[in-house]
Every structure is written in C-alpha cells, then in structure tokens.
N, C-alpha and C positions, 0 to 999 in steps of 0.2 A: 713514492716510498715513505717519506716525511706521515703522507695522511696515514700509510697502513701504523707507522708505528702510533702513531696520534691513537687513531683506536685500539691499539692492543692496548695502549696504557687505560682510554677509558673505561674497557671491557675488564680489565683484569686476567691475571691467569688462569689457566683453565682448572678446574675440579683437582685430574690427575696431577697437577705438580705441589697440591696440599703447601701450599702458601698465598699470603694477601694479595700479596705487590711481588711484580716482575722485577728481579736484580738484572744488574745491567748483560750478564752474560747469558742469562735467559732469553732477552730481549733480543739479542744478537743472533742469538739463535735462530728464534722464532722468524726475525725478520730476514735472514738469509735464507730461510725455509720456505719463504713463498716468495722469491724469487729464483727462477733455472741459472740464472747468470750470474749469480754474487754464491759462489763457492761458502765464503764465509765474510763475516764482518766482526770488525775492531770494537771494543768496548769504543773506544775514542769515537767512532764515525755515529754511534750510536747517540754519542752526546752533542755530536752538531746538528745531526737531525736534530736533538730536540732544541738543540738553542735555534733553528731555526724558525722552530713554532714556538717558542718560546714557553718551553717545559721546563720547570726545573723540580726535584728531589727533593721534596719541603719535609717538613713535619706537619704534622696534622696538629688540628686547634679543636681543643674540646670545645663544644657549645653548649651554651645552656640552654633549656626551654622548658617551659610552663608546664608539670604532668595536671595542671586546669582544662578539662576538656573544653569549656568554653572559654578558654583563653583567648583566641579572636575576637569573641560576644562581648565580654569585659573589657578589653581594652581599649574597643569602640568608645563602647560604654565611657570610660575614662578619658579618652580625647574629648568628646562631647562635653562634659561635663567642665571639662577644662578652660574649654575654647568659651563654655558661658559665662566660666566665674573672670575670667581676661576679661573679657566685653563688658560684666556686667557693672556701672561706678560704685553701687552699696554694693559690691558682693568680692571675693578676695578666697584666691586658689592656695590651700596651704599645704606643704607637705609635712608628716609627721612621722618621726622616728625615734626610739633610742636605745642607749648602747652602756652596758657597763663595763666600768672599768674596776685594774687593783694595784695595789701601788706596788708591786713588783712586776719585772721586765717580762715583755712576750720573745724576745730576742727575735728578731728578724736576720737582719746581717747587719756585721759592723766590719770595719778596715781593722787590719790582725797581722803578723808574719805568719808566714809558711807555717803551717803544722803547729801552731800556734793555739792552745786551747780558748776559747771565748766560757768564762765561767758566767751563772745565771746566779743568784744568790736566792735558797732557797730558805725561806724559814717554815722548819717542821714542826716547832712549837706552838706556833705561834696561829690566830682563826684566821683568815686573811679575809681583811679588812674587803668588800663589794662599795661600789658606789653608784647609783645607774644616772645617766647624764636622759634627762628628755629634751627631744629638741622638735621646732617648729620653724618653718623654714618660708616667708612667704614669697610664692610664684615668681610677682611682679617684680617687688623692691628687694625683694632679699633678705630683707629684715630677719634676725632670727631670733626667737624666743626660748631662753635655757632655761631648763629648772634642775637640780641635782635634789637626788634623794638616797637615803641609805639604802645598802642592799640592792639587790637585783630587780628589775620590774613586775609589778603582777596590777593585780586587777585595779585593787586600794588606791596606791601609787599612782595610776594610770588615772584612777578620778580626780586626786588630787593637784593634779599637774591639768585637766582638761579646765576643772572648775577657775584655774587662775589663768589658763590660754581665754577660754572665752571673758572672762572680767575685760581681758586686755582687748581684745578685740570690740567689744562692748565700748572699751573708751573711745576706741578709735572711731566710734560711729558709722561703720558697717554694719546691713543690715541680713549679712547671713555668710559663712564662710564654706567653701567645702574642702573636707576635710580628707586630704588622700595618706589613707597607711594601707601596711600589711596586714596578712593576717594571722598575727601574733595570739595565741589563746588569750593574754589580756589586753586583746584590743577586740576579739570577736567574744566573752563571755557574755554569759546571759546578764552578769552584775554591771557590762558597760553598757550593753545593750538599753538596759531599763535607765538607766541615768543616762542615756540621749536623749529617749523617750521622755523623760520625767522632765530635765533641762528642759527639751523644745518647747513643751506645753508650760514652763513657767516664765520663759525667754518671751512665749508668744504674749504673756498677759503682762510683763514690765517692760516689754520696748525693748530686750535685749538681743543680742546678736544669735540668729537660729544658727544650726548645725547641721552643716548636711554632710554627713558621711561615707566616703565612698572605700569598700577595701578592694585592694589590689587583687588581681589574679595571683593565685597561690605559687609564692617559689619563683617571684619576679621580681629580684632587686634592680635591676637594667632599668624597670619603670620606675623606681625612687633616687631622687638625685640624693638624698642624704646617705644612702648607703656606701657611695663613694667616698663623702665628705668626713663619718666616719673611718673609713677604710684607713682614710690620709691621716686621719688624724693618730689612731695608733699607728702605725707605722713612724711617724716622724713624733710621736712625743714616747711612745714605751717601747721601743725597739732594744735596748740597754741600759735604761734608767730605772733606778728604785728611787721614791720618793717616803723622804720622810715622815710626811703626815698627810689626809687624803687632803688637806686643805693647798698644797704646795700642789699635789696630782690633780685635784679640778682647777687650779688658776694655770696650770701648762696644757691642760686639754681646750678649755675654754681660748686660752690666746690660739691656739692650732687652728683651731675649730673657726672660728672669725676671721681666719688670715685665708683660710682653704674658700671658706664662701665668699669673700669679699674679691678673690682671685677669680674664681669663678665665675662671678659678677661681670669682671672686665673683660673676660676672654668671651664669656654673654653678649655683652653690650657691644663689641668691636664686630662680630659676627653679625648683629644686628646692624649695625652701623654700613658695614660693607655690603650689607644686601638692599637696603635702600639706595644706598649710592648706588648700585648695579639697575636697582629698578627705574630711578630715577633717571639713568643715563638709558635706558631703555624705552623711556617712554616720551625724553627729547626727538627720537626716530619718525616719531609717528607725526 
C-alpha cells in the first residue's frame, strides 16, 4: 500500500482532476480505490503511510540554470582552466566582479512592533549619488583588490580598474593571471575586447603580466564566488542606513566586504584542513 501511494505521488494526478499536486483527501481516495478491502481511508493513515517512506508536503525551491546552451562545454572549459592557473607557481586564478552602490537604504528587514511602519527616507530632489565598487578576488590567497569609481560601471571604468589590476599583478611577479568574470556588456564589449588584445601584445614585449580571460556561462552567478560576497555585503551594510557622504558608504562597504572574504577564507581553509586529515587517516590503512 505504502508503494502504491509512493507512486501516485510520483505520477501525479490524473488530467481529469485539473490540478498539480494530489490534496490529501484525494489521495485517500485514490488509494482506497484500488483496494476491495479498505472501504475508505483517513486523511491521517495517509500521512503515516507517507511518514513511513518518508514523504513529507514541502514547498518547492526555484532553481536556476544557465539559458547558455553550452553551458556544460563552458563550465568544463572553466574547471580546466582553473585547475591550471592552481597548479601553475607564475600563474594565479582571479575572480572579477562589481557592484554599485547609493547611499540610501535598499530596506531588507529590520526588528519593528507589530504593525509598526519601517519608513525608507526618500529624496525626490535630490540626483542620487551612484558609486560602482570593482573588486578582484584572488583564488588561492584571497587577497582582494578594490577600486571605487563614480557612477555605475561601463566599458571606460572597466579599463581603468584592469589597467591598475594588472600593474598590481605585474608587481607581484606573476607571469599571467586568468581572469574569471560574467558576461556584463562591459566586460564583453568590443572596446575591452581590443584593450586585452592590445595589453597582451604590449605585456608580451615589457615582461608584464599576460591576461588570460575567461567569461562565464551566461546567467551564472552560482559560478562566481563574489556574487555572494556582494549579496552579504548589502544586505548587512544598506538594509536601513542612509549614509552621509559616499565616503562614509565606501569605508562600511569596504570593512563588510573584507570581513565576508576573509570569513570565507576560514570556513575555506577548515574544509580543507578536514579533508586532508580524512585523507591522511585513509591512507594510514593501506
């Protein structure tokens, strides 16, 4: 009995009863109906069947995924490419992202009474001020490299912030970095396009650090660790704060920002830590 209900639920209700999901006195139904000997059955007995297979009544979880047809082929692509710049000692995995902020609140939630209005403070006068934070995040160490610029990102901006990533990298005496982002119109224009191309071939002739660029499958934040890091960081610095000046709003996004990767980092390194120990006690066996 247990199996037959197991499969109604997996099959679903039939066409004629013009609904998704079987309610529980459907169920009853159905499942008293193909048996001669059970007259009828309880909402209740319906629910130990299932706690016996261990069913329970959830809500369903949107998923996202890639409308990138080859989003399998690229993300290969991107493992690989991963696994080489880890291995490689001149070469260093970087992730690249960013995000603007404004110094009035995006109100998330805050603690309130009952019925209790949560006001936002809007000024209608007033241009509101943009700020776009770029950020570089590297694989290995974590290290991250911030740049603020006015206004929202675009192509300019986007050179501007690359031209002083790779300087820095350049010091560090690495001999080529790859470089993982989205694909943001100004990260894929034709004007960043030619300024890789133009960089590489002048990196190639002073000894500086090449650029190997890789963009992500389209509409995949899950594959970029900074997208979380921003996520945290509005949520816990603009959820109900107006800042006075954008200089006050980038020194609370910046301390956020550094406290979420460097968190990160440790709950990183302890995962790591315990799968060596697991390996290591696994290979005392042998």
């Amino acid at each position: 009995m247990a199996e037959v209900a197991e499969n109604l639920v997996r099959q679903g209700p039939p066409p004629a009863q013009e609904r998704a999901t079987w309610t529980l006195h459907d169920l009853a139904v159905e499942i008293a109906a193909r048996f001669a000997h059970i007259p009828a059955m309880s909402h209740e007995a319906v629910r130990r069947l299932f706690g016996g297979r261990d069913i329970l009544y959830r809500q369903a979880k949107h998923w996202l995924t890639s409308p990138d047809p080859q989003y399998a082929l690229h993300k290969r692509q991107r493992d690989r490419l991963l696994r080489m710049a880890r291995q490689a000692p001149d070469g260093a995995a970087v992730w690249l992202d960013e995000s603007w902020f404004v110094r009035w609140p995006y109100q998330f939630w805050a603690w309130a009474k009952r019925k209790a209005t949560l006001p936002v403070p809007l000024r209608w006068n007033e241009d509101v001020e943009k700020t776009a934070l770029f950020a570089a995040l590297d694989d290995e160490s974590q290290e991250s490299f911030l740049r603020w610029a006015d206004g929202q990102p675009n192509s300019e901006r986007m050179i501007t912030y690359l031209e002083a990533l790779m300087a820095h990298w350049t010091q560090k005496g690495k001999r080529f970095i790859v470089l993982f982002w989205d694909r943001a119109s100004f990260h894929t224009s034709h004007r960043i396009r030619r300024w890789i191309r133009d960089y590489n071939r002048r990196a190639k002739e002073e000894g500086c650090t090449r650029l190997i660029p890789f963009w992500l499958p389209s509409r995949s934040p899950w594959l970029m660790p900074l997208e979380a890091v921003f996520g945290a960081v509005k949520h816990r610095v603009l959820g109900d704060c107006t800042f006075d000046t954008l200089a006050e709003l980038r020194l609370a996004v910046e301390r956020a920002f550094c406290n979420r990767v460097a968190k990160a980092k440790i709950r990183r390194d302890c995962r790591w830590a315990k799968a060596l120990t697991v390996s290591e006690k696994s290979m005392s066996f042998l």
